[in-house]
Each structure stands twice: as structure tokens, then as C-alpha cells.
C-alpha positions as CSV (number, residue, x, y, z in Angstrom):
1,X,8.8,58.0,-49.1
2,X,9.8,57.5,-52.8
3,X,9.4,54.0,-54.0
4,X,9.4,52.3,-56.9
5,X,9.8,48.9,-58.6
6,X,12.9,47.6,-59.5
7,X,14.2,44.4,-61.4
8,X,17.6,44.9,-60.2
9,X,17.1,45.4,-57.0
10,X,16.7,41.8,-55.3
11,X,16.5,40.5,-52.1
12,X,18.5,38.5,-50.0
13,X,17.7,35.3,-48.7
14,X,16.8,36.2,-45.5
15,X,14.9,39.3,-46.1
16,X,12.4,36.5,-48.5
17,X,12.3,34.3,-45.0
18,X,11.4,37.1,-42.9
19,X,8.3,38.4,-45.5
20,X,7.6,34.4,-45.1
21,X,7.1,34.6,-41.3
22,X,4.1,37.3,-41.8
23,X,2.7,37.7,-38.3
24,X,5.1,38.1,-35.1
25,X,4.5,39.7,-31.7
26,X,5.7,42.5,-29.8
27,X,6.3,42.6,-26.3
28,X,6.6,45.5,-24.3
29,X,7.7,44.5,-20.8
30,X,9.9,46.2,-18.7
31,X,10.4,48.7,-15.6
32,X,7.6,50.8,-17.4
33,X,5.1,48.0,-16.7
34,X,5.5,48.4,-13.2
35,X,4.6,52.5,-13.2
36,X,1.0,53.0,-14.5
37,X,0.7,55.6,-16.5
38,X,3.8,56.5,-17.4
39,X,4.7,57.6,-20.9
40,X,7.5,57.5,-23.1
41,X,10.3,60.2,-22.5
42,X,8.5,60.6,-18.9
43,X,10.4,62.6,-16.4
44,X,9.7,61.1,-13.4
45,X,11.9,58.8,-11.6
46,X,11.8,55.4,-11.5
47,X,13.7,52.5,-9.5
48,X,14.6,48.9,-10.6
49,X,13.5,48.0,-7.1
50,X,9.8,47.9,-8.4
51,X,10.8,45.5,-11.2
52,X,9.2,42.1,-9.5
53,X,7.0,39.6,-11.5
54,X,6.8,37.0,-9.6
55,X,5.0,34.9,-12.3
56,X,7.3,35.3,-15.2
57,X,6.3,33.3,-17.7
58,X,7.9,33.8,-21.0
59,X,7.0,30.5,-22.8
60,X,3.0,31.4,-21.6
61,X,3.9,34.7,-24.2
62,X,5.2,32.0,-26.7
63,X,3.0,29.5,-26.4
64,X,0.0,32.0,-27.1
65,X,2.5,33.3,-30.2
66,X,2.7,29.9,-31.9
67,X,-0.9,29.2,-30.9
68,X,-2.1,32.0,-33.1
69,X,0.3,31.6,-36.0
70,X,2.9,34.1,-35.5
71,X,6.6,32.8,-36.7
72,X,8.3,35.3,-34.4
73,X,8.7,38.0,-31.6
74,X,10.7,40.9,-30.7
75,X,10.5,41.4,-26.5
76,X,11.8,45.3,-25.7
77,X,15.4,44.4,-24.1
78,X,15.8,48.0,-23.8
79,X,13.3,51.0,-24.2
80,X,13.6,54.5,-24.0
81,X,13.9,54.6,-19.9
82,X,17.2,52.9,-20.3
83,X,16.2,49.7,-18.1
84,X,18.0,47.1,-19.3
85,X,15.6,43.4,-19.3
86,X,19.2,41.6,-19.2
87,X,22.2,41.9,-16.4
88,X,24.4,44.2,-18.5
89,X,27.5,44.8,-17.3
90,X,27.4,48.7,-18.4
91,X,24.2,49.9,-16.3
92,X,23.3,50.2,-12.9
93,X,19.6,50.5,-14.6
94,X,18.9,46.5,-15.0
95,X,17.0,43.8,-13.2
96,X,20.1,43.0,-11.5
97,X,19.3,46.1,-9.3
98,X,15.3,44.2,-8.5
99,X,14.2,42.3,-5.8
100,X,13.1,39.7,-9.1
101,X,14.9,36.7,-8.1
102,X,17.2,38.5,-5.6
103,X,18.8,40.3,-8.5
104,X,20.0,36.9,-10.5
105,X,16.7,37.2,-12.8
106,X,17.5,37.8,-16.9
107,X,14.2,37.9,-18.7
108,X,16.3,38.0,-22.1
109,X,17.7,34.5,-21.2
110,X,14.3,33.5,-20.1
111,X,12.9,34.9,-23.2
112,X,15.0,33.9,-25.9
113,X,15.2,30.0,-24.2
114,X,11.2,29.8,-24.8
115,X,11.3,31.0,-28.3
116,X,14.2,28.1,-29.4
117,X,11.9,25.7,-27.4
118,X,9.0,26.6,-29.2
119,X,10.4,27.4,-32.7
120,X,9.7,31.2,-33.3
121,X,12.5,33.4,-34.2
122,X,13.9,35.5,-31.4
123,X,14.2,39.7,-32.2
124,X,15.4,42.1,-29.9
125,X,14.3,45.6,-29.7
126,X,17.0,47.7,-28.8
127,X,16.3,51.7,-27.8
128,X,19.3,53.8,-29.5
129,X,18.2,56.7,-27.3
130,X,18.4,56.3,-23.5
131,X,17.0,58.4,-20.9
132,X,18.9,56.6,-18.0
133,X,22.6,57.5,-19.6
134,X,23.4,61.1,-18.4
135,X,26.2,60.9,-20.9
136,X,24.0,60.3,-24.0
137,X,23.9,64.4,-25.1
138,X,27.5,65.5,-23.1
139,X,29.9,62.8,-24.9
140,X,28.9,61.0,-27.8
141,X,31.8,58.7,-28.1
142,X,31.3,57.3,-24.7
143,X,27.9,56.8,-25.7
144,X,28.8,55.1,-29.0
145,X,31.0,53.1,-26.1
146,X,28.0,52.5,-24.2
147,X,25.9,51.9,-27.5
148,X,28.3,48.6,-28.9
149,X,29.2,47.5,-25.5
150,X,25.3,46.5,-24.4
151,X,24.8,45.6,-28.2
152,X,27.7,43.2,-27.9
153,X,26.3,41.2,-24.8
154,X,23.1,40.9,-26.8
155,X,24.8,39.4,-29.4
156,X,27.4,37.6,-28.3
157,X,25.3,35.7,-24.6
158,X,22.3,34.7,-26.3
159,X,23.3,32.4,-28.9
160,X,21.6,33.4,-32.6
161,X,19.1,37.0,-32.6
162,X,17.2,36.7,-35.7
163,X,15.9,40.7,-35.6
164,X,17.3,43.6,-33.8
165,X,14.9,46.3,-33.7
166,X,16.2,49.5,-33.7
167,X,13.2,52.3,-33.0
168,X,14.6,56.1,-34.0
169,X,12.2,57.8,-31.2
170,X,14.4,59.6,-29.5
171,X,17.2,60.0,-32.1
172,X,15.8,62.7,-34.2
173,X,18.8,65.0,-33.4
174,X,21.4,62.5,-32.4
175,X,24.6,60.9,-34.6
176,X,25.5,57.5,-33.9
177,X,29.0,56.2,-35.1
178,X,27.0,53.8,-37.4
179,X,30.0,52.2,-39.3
180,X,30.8,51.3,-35.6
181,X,27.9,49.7,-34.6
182,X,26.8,48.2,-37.8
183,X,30.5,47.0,-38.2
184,X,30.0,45.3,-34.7
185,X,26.4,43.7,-35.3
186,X,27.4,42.6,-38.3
187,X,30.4,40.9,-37.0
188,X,28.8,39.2,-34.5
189,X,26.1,37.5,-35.9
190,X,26.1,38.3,-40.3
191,X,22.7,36.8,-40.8
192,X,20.7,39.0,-38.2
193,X,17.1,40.9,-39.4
194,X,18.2,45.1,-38.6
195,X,15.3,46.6,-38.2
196,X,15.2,50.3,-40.1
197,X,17.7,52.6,-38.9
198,X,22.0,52.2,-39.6
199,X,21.9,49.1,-42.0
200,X,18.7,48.1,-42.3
201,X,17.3,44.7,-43.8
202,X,13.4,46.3,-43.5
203,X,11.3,48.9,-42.4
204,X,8.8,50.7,-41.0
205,X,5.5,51.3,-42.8
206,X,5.6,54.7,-41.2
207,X,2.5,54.7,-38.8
208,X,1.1,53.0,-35.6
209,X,-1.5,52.1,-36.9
210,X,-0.9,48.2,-38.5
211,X,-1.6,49.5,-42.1
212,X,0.4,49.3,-45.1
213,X,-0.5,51.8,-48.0
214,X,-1.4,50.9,-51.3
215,X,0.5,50.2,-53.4
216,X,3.1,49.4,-51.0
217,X,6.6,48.5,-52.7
218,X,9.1,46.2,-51.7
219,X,12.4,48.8,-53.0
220,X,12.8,52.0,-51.2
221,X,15.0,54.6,-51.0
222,X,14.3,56.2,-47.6
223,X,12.4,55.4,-44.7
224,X,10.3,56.7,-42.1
225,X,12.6,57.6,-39.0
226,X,10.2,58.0,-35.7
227,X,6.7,58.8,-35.0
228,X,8.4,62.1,-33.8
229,X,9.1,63.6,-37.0
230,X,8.3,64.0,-41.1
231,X,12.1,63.6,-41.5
232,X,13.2,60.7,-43.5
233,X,16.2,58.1,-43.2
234,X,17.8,58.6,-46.9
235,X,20.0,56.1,-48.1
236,X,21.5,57.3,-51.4
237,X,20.0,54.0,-53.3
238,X,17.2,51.9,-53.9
239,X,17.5,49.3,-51.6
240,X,15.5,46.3,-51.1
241,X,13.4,46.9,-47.6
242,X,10.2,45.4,-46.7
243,X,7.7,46.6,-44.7
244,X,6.9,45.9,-41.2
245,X,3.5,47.3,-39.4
246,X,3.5,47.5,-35.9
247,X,0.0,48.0,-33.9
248,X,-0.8,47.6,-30.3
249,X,-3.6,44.9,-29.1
250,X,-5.3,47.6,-27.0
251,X,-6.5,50.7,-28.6
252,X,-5.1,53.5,-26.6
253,X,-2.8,55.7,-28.1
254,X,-1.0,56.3,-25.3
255,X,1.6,53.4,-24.0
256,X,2.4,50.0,-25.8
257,X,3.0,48.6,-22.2
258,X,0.8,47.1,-19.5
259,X,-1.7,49.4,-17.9
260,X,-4.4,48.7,-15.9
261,X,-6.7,51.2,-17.3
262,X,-7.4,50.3,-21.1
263,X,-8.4,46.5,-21.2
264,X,-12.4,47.6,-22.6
265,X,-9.8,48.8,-25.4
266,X,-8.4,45.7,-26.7
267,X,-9.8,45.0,-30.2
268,X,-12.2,43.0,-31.4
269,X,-11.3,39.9,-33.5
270,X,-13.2,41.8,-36.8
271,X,-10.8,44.7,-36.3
272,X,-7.8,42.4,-36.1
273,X,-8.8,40.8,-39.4
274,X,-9.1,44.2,-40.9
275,X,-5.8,45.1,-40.1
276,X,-4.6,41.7,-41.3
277,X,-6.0,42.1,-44.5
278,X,-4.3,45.9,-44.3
279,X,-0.7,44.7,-43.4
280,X,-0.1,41.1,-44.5
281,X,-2.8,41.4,-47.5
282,X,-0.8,44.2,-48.8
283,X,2.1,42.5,-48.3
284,X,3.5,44.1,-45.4
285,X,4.0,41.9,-42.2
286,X,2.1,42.7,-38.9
287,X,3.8,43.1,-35.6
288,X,1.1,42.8,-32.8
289,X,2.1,44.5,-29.4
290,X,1.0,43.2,-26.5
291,X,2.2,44.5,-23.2
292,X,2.7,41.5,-20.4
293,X,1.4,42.6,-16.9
294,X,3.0,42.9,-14.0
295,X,2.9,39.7,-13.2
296,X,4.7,38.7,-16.4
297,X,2.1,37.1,-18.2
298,X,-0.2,37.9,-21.1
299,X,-3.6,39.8,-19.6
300,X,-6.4,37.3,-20.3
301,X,-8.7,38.9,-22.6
302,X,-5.5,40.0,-24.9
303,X,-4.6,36.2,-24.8
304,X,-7.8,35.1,-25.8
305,X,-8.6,37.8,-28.6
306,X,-5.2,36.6,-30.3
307,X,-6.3,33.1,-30.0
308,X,-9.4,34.1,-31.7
309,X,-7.8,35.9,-34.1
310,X,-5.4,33.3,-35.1
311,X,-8.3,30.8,-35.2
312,X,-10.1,33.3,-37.4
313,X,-6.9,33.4,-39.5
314,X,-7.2,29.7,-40.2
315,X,-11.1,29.3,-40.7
316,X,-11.0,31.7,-43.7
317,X,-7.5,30.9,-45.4
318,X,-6.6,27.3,-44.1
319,X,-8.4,25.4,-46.7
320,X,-8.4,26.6,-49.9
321,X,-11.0,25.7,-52.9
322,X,-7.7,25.9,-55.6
323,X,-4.6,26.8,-55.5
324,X,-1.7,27.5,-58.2
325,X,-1.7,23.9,-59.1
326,X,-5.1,24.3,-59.9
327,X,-4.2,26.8,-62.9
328,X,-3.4,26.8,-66.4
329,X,-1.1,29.7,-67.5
330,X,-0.5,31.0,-70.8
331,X,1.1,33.4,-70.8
332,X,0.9,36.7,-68.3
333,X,-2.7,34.6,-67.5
334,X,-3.6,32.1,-65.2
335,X,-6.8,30.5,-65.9
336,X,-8.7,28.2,-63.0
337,X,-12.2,26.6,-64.2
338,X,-13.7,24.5,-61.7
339,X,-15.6,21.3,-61.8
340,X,-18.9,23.5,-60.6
341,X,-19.9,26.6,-60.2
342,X,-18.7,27.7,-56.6
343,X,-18.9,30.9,-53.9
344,X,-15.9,32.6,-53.7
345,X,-14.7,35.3,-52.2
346,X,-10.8,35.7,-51.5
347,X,-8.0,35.4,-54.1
348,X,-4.8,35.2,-52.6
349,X,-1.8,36.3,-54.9
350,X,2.0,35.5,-54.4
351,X,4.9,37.0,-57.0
352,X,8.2,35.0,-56.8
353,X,10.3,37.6,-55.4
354,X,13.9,36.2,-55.4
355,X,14.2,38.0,-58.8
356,X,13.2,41.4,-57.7
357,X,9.4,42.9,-57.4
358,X,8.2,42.9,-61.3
359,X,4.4,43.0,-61.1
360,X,2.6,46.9,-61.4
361,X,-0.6,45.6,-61.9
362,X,-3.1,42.9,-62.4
363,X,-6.7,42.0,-62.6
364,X,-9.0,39.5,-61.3
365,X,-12.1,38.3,-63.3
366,X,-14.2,35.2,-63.0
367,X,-16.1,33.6,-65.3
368,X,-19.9,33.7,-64.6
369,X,-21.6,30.9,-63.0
370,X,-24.8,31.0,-65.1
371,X,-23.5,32.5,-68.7
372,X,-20.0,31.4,-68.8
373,X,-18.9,35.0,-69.3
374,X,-16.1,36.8,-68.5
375,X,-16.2,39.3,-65.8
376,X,-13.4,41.8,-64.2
377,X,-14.3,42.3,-60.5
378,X,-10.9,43.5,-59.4
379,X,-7.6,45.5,-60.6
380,X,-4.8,45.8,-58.3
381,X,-1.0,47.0,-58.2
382,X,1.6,45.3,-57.0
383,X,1.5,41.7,-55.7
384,X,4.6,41.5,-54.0
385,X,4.8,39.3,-50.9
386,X,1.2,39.1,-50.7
387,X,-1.9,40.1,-51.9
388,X,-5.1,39.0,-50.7
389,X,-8.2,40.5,-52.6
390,X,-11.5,40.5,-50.8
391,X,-14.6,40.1,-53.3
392,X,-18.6,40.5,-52.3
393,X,-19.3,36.5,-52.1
394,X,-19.9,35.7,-55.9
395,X,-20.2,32.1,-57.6
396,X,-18.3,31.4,-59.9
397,X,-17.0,28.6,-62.5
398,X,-13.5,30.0,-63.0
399,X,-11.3,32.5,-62.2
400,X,-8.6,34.2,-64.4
401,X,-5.8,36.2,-62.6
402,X,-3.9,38.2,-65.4
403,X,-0.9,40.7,-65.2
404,X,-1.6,43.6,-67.4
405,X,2.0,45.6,-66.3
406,X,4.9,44.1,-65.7
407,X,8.7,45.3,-65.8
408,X,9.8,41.5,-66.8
409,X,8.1,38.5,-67.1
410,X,5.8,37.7,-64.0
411,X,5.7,34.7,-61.8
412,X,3.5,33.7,-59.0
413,X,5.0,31.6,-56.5
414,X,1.1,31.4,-55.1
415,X,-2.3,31.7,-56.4
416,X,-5.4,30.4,-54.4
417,X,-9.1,31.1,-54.2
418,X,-11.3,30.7,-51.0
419,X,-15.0,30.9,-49.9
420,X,-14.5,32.7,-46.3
421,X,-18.3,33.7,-45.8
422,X,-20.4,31.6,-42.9
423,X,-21.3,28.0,-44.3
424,X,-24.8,28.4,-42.6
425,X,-25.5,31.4,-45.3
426,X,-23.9,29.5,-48.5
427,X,-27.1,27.2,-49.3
């Protein structure tokens, strides 16, 4: 992927809120979960009539969001397989076909409803490619048919979709009628998120891993397409697209929903921070997949690992020893000297953005607690969104953030310095 920074090349108002929300989840849910070990693009049959949680409990998947920080979610309405999570009038494939409620169930409706009731934004992931449409390879204006006809019950039953995530797996050979589609997304609701393929707002980092590389720009001019493939989405310009990292809960490799097989996988709350710092410290945002089981609840231990991990979140970031307020600038230099020497060992850097990504790099240097000298102890690239340097515990009696390359004049719209380390081990 070539990228680059670029002062003319801003963002729009809603790509700055989406960078804002950081952390979101993914859900996975859908006829899959109810056929262990099944993979994606899997040959074998399957029949709606094994679609039957009988717990369903979108706003427990919500709740545990919110409780952990995350500002959004994006449930799998349709995946690969074709099942459709909502009634649609164009399939056979849907949980109107289950036993789940004697066929009147809509876990879109359900889904949506608990994110408006608990205040994250709502995102749709929406499979292009779909193995239950025998028509998808013999007539590709039917499908294009199919394609806006499901998009537009999405769009147009469910009040306001904040994302639509489009995922390219499947599509590596396939033409869509894009101006279509686009044309009808765009119409329906002009404000919604598209996730990277057709128009897209942002996009993928280009693993599955949950980390962002560094330096990792905010202006691109292609994008990775699928997992599938080295081929790249090129758009002809530099366009403004961040990136989103998307990472499963449990360690497996193998299938981003529910299986009954990999829970000794889940990750540990130390690796989730590492991944944090990896994705949101480098300015990316982190998608966290969990798949809900087939009761339609989060597993237990995946629940309680996010909880920990948003708890860990707020323990090392949630109360700062100075922020921007804190600091003189003169200036590309911002300058904090505290009242007493202090342990430190997290600055967390924010560029004001609305302009267009300016920063190419930047050090970090404190001033010494014992002889009041100047020391560099870091020197990054861009700051973009985020950028949250990790130091060895050090104390200090100032801090001096300083941009040694910009393409115009810097801003910060955030600056802060934290002690992180365990209390017990700071005296």
C-alpha cells in the first residue's frame, strides 16, 4: 500500500468521529454458529432449521460493549454462507426459515434496538459474495439485483446504520455494479461509515492480526482487498481512509464464530493490551471479534477477559498526571515541568486532524529528575489520531514533546503523560 501525508487531503467530519470511537466489537453470529467446525467458503450444506438460540440476548453483547469502553459494533447481518440475520424478503436463506421464534425472530431488529438503548453506534457487516445465491457467477445483473435489494431493507427498516462493512473475501474475481450500489447506500442514509471496498470512508489495515504498521498514515491511495489475495483496491487518488484492525478474542486462526473447541484460546488481558497499544496507539482503531454462542450470548470467559481488558484500559490511561493544558508551547515544542519530580511512563499524543495529517515526526525527551538535563528517550513518525508511546518507568521533572518534520504548522489536539506501572512498586 502506498501512503503518504498529505495537507490537502482532509477528512470529513464523520471519518474524525469514527477515529474518536477507537474500540468497537465484532460479532460473528449466525447459521455458522450452529455447525461446529465449519469454515468459511465450506461446502457442506446447511439448513436454517438449526438456527435456534433460545437465549438471545443482544443487549447482554452490548452491555458487555459499553462496559469495556467500546463506542460501537458491527453484528455480521450477512456472511459468506448467504444466511441472512434479518427476514429479507429476497432469500429463502433467513431466520424466517428457523424454528427461532416460529420464524417471526429478526436479530438485526433485536440488535440494532439494544445498541440505540445503550448508546453505541450500530454497523452492519454485509458479505458482497454469497454462497447461498446460485445466481451470483451465472447472472451478474440479477445479482447486482439481489445485491441493492437486501442492502436496501438494511437501510431503509432499521432506522440510522452508522457502518456498513463490506468484507472483499470472496470477491477477488467478481464485478459489482458499484455506481449502483454506492448510488443506493448513499441515497439512503448519506452520513453512513463504508467500510473499504466501492466508496469507502476507511479501511482495512490489511491483516488479522489487530496491528497497525508503523508508520501508519491516515491518506491512502489503495487498500488491501481480502485476506485471499496480494491484490490491491486502487482508487486513482489519495483519499483520506483510516485504518480499522480487526482481531478475534480467541486465538485460533480458523473461524471468527462460536466453536466449542478453542475457549483455552481466548487471550489473556496482557495480550489485549499489546494489541491495543498496536492498533489504537498507532492510531488505527481496534475491532474485537467475538463470536456469540449458540445460545446467543457472549461465552463467559470472552465476557470477562473484555471486562478486564477494558478495566485495564482505564487503570493505566484514565487518570492522567498532565495533560495539554499542562503545557507551554513555543513554537513546534510543548514544554511540561512539574511541580516534582514524578514516574512516568506513557505520553499520549493527539494531532488536530480536521486540517489534514501534517506531523512526519517528533520526539519525546524529559528533563532529568536529579540534574535538570535534557534527555531524548523517544523519536516517532506520525501522530495522527493517536499515538501512545510506552517508556521504561523513568522520573522525571518535565517533559518536552517537539515536532522535528512537519508539512505545515503542527497542532495537538491532545498531549498527556501517565505513570501506568503497579503503585505497590513506585516507592
Amino acid at each position: 500500500m502506498t501512503t503518504e501525508t498529505n495537507p490537502r487531503v482532509v477528512p470529513t467530519a464523520k471519518q474524525l468521529a469514527f477515529q474518536d470511537w477507537e474500540f468497537g466489537l465484532f460479532l460473528h453470529f449466525g447459521l455458522r454458529t450452529f455447525y461446529e467446525g465449519y469454515a468459511d467458503f465450506d461446502e457442506r450444506p446447511m439448513t436454517p432449521e438449526a438456527f435456534d438460540p433460545a437465549r438471545l440476548d443482544c443487549e447482554q453483547w452490548i452491555r458487555a460493549a459499553k462496559e469495556a469502553g467500546m463506542k460501537y459494533a458491527v453484528l455480521t447481518a450477512k456472511h459468506h454462507d448467504g444466511f441472512s440475520n434479518w427476514p429479507s424478503k429476497y432469500s429463502r436463506f433467513t431466520v424466517a426459515a428457523s424454528p427461532w421464534k416460529d420464524g417471526r425472530g429478526d436479530v438485526v431488529r433485536d440488535y440494532v434496538d439494544a445498541c440505540r438503548k445503550h448508546g453505541l453506534k450500530a454497523g452492519l457487516y454485509y458479505s458482497p459474495f454469497d454462497g447461498s445465491a446460485d445466481f451470483y457467477t451465472q447472472d451478474a445483473k440479477a445479482y447486482d439485483d439481489y445485491f441493492v435489494n437486501q442492502i436496501t431493507e438494511l437501510l431503509s427498516e432499521y432506522g440510522d446504520i452508522d457502518i456498513l462493512w463490506f468484507d472483499g473475501c470472496g470477491s477477488e474475481d467478481h464485478a459489482y455494479d458499484w455506481n449502483r450500489i454506492i448510488g443506493t447506500i448513499r441515497g439512503l442514509q448519506p452520513e453512513i461509515l463504508i467500510f473499504n471496498m466501492g466508496d469507502p470512508d476507511f479501511r482495512w489495515v490489511g491483516n488479522e492480526d489487530g496491528i497497525a504498521p508503523v508508520p501508519c498514515w491516515n491518506v491512502a491511495d489503495s487498500a488491501d482487498f481480502s485476506i485471499y489475495t496480494e491484490e490491491k483496491e486502487r482508487f486513482g487518488e489519495r483519499l483520506w481512509l483510516p485504518a480499522e484492525c480487526d482481531v478475534q478474542m480467541r486465538a485460533n486462526g480458523k473461524s471468527w464464530f462460536y466453536s466449542d473447541e478453542d475457549e483455552h484460546l481466548v487471550k489473556s488481558v496482557d495480550e489485549l493490551m499489546g494489541l491495543y497499544y498496536l492498533s489504537v496507539g498507532r492510531g488505527a482503531n481496534l475491532l474485537l471479534n467475538i463470536g456469540p454462542n449458540r445460545e446467543g450470548l457472549l461465552p463467559a470467559k470472552d465476557t470477562a477477559h473484555l471486562a478486564r481488558f477494558g478495566e485495564e484500559i482505564r487503570r493505566r490511561f484514565g487518570s492522567p498526571l498532565a495533560t495539554l493544558a499542562d503545557f507551554a508551547r513555543e513554537g513546534r515544542q510543548w514544554r511540561y515541568d512539574a511541580e516534582k519530580p514524578q514516574l512516568i511512563d506513557h505520553i499520549i499524543l493527539q494531532e488536530e486532524l480536521a486540517g489534514g495529517e501534517q506531523v512526519q515526526a517528533f520526539t519525546v525527551s524529559i528533563v532529568s529528575a536529579k540534574s535538570r538535563r535534557l534527555v531524548a528517550i523517544y523519536e516517532g513518525r506520525n501522530i495522527g489520531h493517536k499515538a501512545i508511546v510506552r517508556i521504561p518507568a523513568v522520573k522525571a521533572a518535565g517533559v518536552i514533546v517537539e515536532v522535528t518534520s512537519s508539512e505545515g504548522e503542527p497542532a495537538l489536539r491532545g498531549l498527556s503523560v501517565h505513570y501506568a506501572g503497579d503503585p505497590a512498586l513506585a516507592f
